[in-house]
N, C-alpha and C positions, 0 to 999 in steps of 0.2 A: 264243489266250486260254487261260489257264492256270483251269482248273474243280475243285473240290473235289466229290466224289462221294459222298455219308456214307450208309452201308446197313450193314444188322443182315442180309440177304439176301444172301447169298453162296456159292461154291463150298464146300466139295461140296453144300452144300445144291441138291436138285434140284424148281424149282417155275416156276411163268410168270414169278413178278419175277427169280429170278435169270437168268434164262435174257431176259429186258426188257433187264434193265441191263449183261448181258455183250455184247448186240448193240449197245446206246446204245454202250456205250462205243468198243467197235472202229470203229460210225461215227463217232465224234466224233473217233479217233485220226487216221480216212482222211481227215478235211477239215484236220488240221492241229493241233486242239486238241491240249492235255495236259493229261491227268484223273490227278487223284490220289484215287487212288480207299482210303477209309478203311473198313476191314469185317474181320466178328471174328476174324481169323488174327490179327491184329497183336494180340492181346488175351489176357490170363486170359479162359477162359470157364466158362460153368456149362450142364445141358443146363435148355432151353426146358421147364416142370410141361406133362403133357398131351404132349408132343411129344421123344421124349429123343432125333430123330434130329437134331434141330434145337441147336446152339451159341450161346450169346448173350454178348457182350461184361458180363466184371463188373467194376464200381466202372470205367468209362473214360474218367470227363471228364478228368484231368488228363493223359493219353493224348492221347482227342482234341486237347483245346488246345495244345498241343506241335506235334501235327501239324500244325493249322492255324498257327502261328504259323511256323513254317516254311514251310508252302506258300505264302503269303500268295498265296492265290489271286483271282483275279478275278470269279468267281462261284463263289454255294454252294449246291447241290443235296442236299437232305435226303429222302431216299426211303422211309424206313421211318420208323414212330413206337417204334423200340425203343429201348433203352438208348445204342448211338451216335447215333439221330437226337435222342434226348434231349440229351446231351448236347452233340453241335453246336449246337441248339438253343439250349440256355441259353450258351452260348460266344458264339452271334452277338448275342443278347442282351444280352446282358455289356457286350460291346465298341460295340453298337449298328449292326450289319454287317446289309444287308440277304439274305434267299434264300429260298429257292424248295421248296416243298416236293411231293410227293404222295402219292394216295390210292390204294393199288395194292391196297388187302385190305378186305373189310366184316365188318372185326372187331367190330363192335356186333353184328354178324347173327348171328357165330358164336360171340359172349359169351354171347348171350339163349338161343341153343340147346343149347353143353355147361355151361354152368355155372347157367344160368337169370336171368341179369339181366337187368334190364330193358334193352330195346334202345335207349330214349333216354335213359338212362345213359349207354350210350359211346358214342354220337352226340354228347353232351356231352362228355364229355373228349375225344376227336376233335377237336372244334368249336373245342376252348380249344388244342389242341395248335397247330391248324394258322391259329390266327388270325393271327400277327405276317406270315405267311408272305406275301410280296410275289405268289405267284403259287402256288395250289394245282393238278398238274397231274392231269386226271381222266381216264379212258381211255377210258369211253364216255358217251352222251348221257344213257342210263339212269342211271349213277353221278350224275353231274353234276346230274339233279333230284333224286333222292336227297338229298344234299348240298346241295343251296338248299331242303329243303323243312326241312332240320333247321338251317337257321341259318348256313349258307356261304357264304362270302364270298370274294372273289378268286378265283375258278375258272377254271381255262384247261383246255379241252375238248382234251387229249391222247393222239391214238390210237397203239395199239400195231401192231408187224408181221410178217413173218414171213420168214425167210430161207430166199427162192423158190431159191438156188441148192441149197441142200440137201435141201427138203421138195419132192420130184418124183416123179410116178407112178412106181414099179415093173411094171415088165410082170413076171407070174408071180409073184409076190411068191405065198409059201401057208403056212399054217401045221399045214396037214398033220389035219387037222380038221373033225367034217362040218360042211357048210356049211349056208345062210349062217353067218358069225361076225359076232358082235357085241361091239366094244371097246370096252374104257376106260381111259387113260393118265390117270396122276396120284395124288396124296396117299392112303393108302387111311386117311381123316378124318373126324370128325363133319362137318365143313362140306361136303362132296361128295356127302353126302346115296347114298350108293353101294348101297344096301342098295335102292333105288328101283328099280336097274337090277338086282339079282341075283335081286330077287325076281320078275321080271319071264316070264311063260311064253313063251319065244320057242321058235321053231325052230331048229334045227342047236347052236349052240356059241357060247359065254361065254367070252370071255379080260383079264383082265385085269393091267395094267402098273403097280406101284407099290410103294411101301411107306408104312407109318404106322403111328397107334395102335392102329388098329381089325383090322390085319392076322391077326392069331394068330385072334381070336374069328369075323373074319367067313371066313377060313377052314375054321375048323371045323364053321359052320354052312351052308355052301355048296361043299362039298366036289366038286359037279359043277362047278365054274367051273375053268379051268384059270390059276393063279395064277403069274405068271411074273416077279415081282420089276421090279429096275429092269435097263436095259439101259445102255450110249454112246448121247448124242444121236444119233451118226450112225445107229445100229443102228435108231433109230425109225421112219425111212424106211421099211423092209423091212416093220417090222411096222403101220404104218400102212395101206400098202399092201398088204396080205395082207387086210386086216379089209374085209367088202362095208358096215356101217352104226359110225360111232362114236354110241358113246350117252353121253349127256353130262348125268346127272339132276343136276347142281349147284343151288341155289336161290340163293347168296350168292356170287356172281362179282360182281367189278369188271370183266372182260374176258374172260377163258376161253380164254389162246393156245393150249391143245392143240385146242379147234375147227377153228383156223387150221392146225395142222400136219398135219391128217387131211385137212382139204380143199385143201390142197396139195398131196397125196399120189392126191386121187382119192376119200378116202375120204367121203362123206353123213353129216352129223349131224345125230340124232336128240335133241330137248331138249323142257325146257318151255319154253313164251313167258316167259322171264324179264329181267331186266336180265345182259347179260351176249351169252345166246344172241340176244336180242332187237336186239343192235348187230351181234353178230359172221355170224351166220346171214342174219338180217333175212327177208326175203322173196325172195330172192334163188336160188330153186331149186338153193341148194347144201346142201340140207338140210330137214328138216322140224320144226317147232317144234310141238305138242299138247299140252293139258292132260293127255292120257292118253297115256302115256310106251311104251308098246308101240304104240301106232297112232304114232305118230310114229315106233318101230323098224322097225317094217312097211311103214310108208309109202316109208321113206328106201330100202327096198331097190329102190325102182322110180325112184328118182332118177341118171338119167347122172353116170356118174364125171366126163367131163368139166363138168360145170355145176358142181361142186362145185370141181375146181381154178379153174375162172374165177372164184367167188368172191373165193378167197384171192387173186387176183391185182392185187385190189385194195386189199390191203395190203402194198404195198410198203413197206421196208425206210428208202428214202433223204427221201422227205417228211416220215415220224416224227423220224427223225433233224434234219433242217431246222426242224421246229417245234419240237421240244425247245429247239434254240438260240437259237430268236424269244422263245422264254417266259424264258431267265435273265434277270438282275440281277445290275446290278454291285454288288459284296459293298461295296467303299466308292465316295464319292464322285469319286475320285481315278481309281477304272478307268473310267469312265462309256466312254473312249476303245474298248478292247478289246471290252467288252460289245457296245458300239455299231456296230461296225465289222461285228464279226460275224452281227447282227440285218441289218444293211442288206444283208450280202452276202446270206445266206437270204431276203428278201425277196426280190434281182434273180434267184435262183435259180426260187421258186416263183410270181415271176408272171405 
């Protein structure tokens, strides 16, 4: 089955959806498909207001449409709601092509908070974006009511996973630092809410992995944290693995894969019961979830490494991937064959 891929999310960009859809992809290549994968390299861009590490595709419909007119793919996968998912969009529209969308960020949440709109605002254009969409796919059960409670419709409950061959305890792993340490890998962003965890009176040491808008100021106001930029995925391991609690003060996660990559590693997170940590953690003694985000830090340090890799261990990599391919639609009436064929094979797979 030949599949069209449309993302605003992409290399070098480094976040949970790129790092989703570089894994979708490779699984989808290993079962056979071919993904054509359309994202802003192939494009004039301009940087993202608020975000200047971030690229976005400018003026690309007659870009995309080219693309796809050549691909003439078998299913269409629309993964972001930015400028190319726009424009695939209106494309499938156009032609009257059916596809598949999802819902990988809760930008209403983090409209309402750096710019101050109202949050059912872009719950509404969300809502309108993602209507025509044959299958909206969601990542955890928390998003998912979220998302029916503002008005959504077609929703296919789609969980993300984590690549266990890479994300593995480190024996010795250290980062040279008194201890305990306490991490946090990701965006350094209004939506990360990161200020939660810096402010936070713990014992031993603070390290934090990232980059973003807020880098330079929280910087300067936190000058005890020891700030160590971005690394290579692979390098994550190590540092995962060095850290005894990951602290994860997010409030607007759809899913939260760096959870998954710390407790593949060994390492306990520390959150609030939110949507997000409230899928990925759950109850599951691979972490501790608290309204009050130090007793939660505290707590996690008495959590076994091993109970936290057993979590992640059930999310595997090859299921996600299988469900992805039960949720497409065939883009015209004409592929019903390839779509099909491959839905039946995933079925005899996972039953």
């Amino acid at each position: 089955m030949k599949i069209a891929l449309v993302t605003d999310a992409w290399l070098p960009q480094v976040n949970g959806v790129v790092t989703t859809l570089l894994e979708l992809q490779e699984g989808l290549w290993a079962r056979g498909h071919e993904v054509v994968t359309i994202e802003p390299s192939d494009f004039k861009r301009f940087r993202c207001p608020g975000y200047r590490e971030i690229e976005l595709a400018w003026r690309p419909a007659r870009r995309v449409a080219q693309m796809l007119d050549e691909a003439g793919p078998d299913a269409i996968h629309i993964a972001t709601e930015g400028p190319l998912g726009s424009a695939a969009r209106a494309y499938c529209l156009r032609h009257g092509l059916a596809f598949t969308t999802a819902f990988h960020t809760r930008f209403p949440y983090i409209l309402s908070k750096a710019l101050h709109i109202p949050e059912r605002w872009g719950y509404a254009w969300f809502k309108r974006f993602h209507a025509p969409s044959s299958g909206v796919m969601v990542p955890t059960e928390g998003m998912l009511c979220i998302l029916q409670a503002n008005g959504f419709t077609n929703l296919r409950r789609w969980s993300h996973g984590v690549d266990l061959s890479l994300f593995q305890p480190v024996a010795g792993a250290d980062f040279g630092l008194p201890r305990p340490v306490f991490l946090f890998v990701g965006r350094v962003s209004y939506e990360k809410n990161l200020e939660a965890f810096l402010q936070l009176d713990l014992p031993g040491s603070k390290v934090v992995y990232g980059v973003g808008p807020l880098l330079e100021r929280l910087q300067r106001q936190h000058s005890q944290v020891h700030w160590r930029g971005v690394v290579p995925r692979a390098e994550l391991v190590q540092v995962y693995s060095a850290a005894d609690v990951f602290v994860f003060p997010s409030h607007s996660e759809t899913f939260g894969l760096v959870m998954l990559e710390a407790m593949a590693c060994g390492t306990p997170v520390a959150a609030f019961p939110v949507t997000g940590p409230l899928d990925v953690v759950a109850d599951s003694d691979g972490g501790v979830l608290h309204d009050d985000l130090r007793e939660a830090a505290l707590r996690a340090l008495q959590v076994p490494r091993e109970r936290a890799r057993a979590r992640a261990l059930t999310f595997e990599w090859n299921p996600v991937c299988e469900q992805f391919i039960g949720f497409l639609v065939p883009a015209r009436a004409g592929r019903q064959d390839a779509v099909t064929k491959s839905s039946q094979k995933v079925h005899k797979l996972v039953s």
